[in-house]
C-alpha atoms as one frame of an Amber mdcrd trajectory, in Angstrom:
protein
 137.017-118.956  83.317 133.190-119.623  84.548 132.729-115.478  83.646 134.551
-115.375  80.406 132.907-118.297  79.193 129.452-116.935  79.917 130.164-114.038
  78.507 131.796-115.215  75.546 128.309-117.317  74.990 126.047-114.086  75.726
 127.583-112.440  72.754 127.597-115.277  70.153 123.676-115.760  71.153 123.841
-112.092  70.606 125.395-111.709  67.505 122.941-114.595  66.513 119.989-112.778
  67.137 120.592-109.549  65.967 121.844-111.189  62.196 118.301-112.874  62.826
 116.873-109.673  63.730 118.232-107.337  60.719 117.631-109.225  57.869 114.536
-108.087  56.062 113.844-105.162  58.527 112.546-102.014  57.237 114.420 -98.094
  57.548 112.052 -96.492  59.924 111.093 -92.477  59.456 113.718 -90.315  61.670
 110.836 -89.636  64.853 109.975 -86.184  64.669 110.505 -85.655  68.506 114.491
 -86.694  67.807 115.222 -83.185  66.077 115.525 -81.007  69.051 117.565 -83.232
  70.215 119.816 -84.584  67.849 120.503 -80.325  66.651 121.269 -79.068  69.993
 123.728 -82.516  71.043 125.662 -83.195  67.848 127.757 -80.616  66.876 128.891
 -81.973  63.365 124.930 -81.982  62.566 124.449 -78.521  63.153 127.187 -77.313
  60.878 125.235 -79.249  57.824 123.151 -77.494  55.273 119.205 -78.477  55.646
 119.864 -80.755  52.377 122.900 -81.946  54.300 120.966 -82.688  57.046 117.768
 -84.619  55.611 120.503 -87.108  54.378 122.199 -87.075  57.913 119.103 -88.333
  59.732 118.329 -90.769  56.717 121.904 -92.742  56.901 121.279 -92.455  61.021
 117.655 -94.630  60.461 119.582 -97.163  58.292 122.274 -97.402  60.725 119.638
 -98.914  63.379 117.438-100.746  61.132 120.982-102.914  59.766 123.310-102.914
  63.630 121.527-104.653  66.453 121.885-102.148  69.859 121.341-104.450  73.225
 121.811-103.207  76.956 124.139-104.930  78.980 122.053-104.318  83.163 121.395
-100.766  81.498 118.371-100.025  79.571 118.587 -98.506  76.330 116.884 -94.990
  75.620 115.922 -93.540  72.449 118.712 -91.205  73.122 121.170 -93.582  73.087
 119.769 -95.483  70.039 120.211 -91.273  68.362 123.489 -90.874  69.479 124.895
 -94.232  68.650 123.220 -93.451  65.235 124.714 -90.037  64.438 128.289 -91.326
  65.717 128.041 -94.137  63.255 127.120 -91.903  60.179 129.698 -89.192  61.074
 133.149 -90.450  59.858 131.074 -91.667  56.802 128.646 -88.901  55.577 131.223
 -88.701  53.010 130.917 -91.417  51.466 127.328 -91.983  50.258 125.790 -95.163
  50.074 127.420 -96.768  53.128 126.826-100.034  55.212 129.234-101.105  57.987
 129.323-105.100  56.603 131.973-105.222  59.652 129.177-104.390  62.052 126.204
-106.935  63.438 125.369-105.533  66.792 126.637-103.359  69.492 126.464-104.021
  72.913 126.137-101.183  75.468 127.783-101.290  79.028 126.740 -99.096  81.824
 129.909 -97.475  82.398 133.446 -98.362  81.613 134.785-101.935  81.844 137.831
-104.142  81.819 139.866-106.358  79.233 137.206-109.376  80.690 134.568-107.281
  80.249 133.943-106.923  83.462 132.027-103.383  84.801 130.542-103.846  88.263
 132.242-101.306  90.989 134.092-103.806  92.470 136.628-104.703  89.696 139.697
-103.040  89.261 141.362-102.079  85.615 137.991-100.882  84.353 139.727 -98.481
  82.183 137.943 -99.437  78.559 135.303 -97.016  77.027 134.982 -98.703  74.101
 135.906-101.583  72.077 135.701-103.520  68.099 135.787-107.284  68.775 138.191
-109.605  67.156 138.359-113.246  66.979 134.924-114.869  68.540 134.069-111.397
  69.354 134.011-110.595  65.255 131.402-107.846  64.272 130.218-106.574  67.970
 131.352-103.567  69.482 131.014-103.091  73.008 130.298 -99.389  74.727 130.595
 -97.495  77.377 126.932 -95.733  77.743 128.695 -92.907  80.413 131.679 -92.960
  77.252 128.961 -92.424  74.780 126.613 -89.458  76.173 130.384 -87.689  77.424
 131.048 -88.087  73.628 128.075 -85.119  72.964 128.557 -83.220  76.401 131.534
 -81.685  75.576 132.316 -79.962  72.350 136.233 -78.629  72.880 137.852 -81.605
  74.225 138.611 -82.889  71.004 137.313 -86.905  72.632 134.383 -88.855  71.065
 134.575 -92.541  72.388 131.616 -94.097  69.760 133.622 -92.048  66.849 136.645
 -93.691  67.695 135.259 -96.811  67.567 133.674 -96.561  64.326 137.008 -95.365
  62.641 138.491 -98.611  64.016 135.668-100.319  61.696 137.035 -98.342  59.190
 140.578 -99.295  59.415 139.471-103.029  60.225 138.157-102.888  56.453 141.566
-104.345  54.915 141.686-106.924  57.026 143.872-105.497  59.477 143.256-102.793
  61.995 146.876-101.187  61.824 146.297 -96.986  61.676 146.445 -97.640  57.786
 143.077 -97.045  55.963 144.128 -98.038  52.673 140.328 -98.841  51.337 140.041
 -95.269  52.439 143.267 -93.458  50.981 144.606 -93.837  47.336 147.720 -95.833
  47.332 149.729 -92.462  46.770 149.087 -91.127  49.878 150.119 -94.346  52.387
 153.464 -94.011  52.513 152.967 -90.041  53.379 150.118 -90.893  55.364 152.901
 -93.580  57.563 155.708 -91.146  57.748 153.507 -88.348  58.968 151.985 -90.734
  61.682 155.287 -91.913  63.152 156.553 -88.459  62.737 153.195 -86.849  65.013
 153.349 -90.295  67.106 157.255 -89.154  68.128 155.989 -85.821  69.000 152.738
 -87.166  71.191 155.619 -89.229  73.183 157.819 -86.427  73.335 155.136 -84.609
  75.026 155.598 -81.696  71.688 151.996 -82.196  70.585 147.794 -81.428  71.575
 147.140 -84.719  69.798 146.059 -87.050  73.186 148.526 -89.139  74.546 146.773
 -92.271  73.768 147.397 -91.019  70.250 150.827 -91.880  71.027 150.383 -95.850
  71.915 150.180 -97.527  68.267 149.140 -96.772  64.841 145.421 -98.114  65.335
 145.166 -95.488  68.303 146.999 -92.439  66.542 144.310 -92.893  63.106 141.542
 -93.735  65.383 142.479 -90.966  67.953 143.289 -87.935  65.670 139.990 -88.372
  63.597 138.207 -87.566  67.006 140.002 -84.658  66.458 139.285 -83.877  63.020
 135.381 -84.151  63.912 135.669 -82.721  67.227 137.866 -79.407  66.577 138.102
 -79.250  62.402 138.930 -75.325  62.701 141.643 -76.077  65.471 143.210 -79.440
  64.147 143.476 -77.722  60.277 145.275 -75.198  61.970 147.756 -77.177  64.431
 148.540 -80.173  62.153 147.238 -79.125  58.498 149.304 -81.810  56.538 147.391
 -84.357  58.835 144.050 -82.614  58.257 144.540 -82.157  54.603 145.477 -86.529
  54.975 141.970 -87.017  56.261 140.107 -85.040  53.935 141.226 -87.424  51.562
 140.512 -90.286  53.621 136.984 -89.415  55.097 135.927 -87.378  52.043 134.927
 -84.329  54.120 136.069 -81.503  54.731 134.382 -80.504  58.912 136.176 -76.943
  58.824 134.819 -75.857  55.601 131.304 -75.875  56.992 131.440 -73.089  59.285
């Protein structure tokens, strides 16, 4: 109770601070020495057109001057700070003028941790990469730094922890973080958006789909989940599960696989 409590009171001071911290601060210029960087990690920016990009690396330095980034007995490197930035922007480069009014601050964690946020080596369950608070935990999202540089290591296993969590943000928008984006989609398309979820979620459990198993769990997890996908793999997912694909180009505005 002693831990949870302390913790609990580290991220209200927290989420405190950072409001204090954001309002009134200025978008900083996208640091020259980032580019290198930022072309030859994130995928999804290389596939953008220069003009594409110059907008890409604007949204990023709004991102960080509105969303608070803390270290939780990790220190936080301008890398991180880029990464965090491009994941944020990438489900919503679609969308133009965007702000994530869900979003105050975002704690990072060394590695992964557990459902009391709990991380050091001698704890069991620490399963959890990533996480969107609810409750007193409203507007913070807790990462896994190890989750978050994986996220850009790999380009072909179809997994980006931060992404994930960002699309929960996006779902959470309604008021309810249920798989069903409907700020996102036009009220036409929820009811085929549903019955092609619980019809892909069958097949996940059924072991008849590539779509990760944690897909599979709930709604939440199967949006969140195949939208990794979408970003990760566009060329693949379009052509394994195009009525999905063709679903989330109307939901995130963007089309990945027409870029290359």
């Amino acid at each position: 109770m002693g831990l949870y409590f302390l913790l609990f009171a580290a991220i209200v001071v927290f989420a405190i601070l950072a409001f204090k911290k954001m309002r009134g601060k200025t978008v900083q210029m996208f640091p020259t020495n980032w580019e290198a960087a930022l072309e030859r990690r994130v995928l999804f920016y290389q596939q953008l057109a220069p003009s594409e990009k110059a907008i890409f690396k604007s949204r990023m330095m709004r991102f960080l001057a509105e969303v608070s980034i803390e270290g939780v007995k990790t220190e936080i490197t301008d890398e991180d700070r880029m990464l965090l930035a491009a994941s944020a922007v990438i489900p919503v480069f679609g969308f133009g003028d965007w702000h994530y009014n869900n979003l105050s601050g975002i704690l990072i964690y060394p590695n992964s941790f557990n459902e009391d946020l709990q991380f050091d080596s001698n704890n069991d369950g620490r399963v959890i990469s990533g996480m969107v608070g609810n409750g007193q935990f409203e507007k913070q999202m807790i990462l896994s730094q190890h989750a978050l540089h994986q996220a850009f290591s790999n380009k072909t296993d179809k997994h980006n922890t931060p992404v994930h969590e960002f699309v929960h943000l996006l779902d959470k928008m309604d008021g309810q973080t249920d798989g069903i984006p409907e700020q996102l989609l036009k009220q036409e398309y929820i009811l085929p958006w549903i019955n092609l979820m619980h019809e892909e979620m069958e097949a996940i459990n059924n072991d008849e789909s590539d779509i990760r198993k944690y897909g599979g769990t709930k709604q939440a997890e199967f949006f969140a989940v195949v939208s990794e996908y979408f970003f990760e793999r566009p060329d693949l997912f379009k052509r394994k599960h195009p009525a999905i694909y063709k679903m989330l180009v109307q939901c995130f505005q963007q089309d990945p696989a027409a870029r290359k």
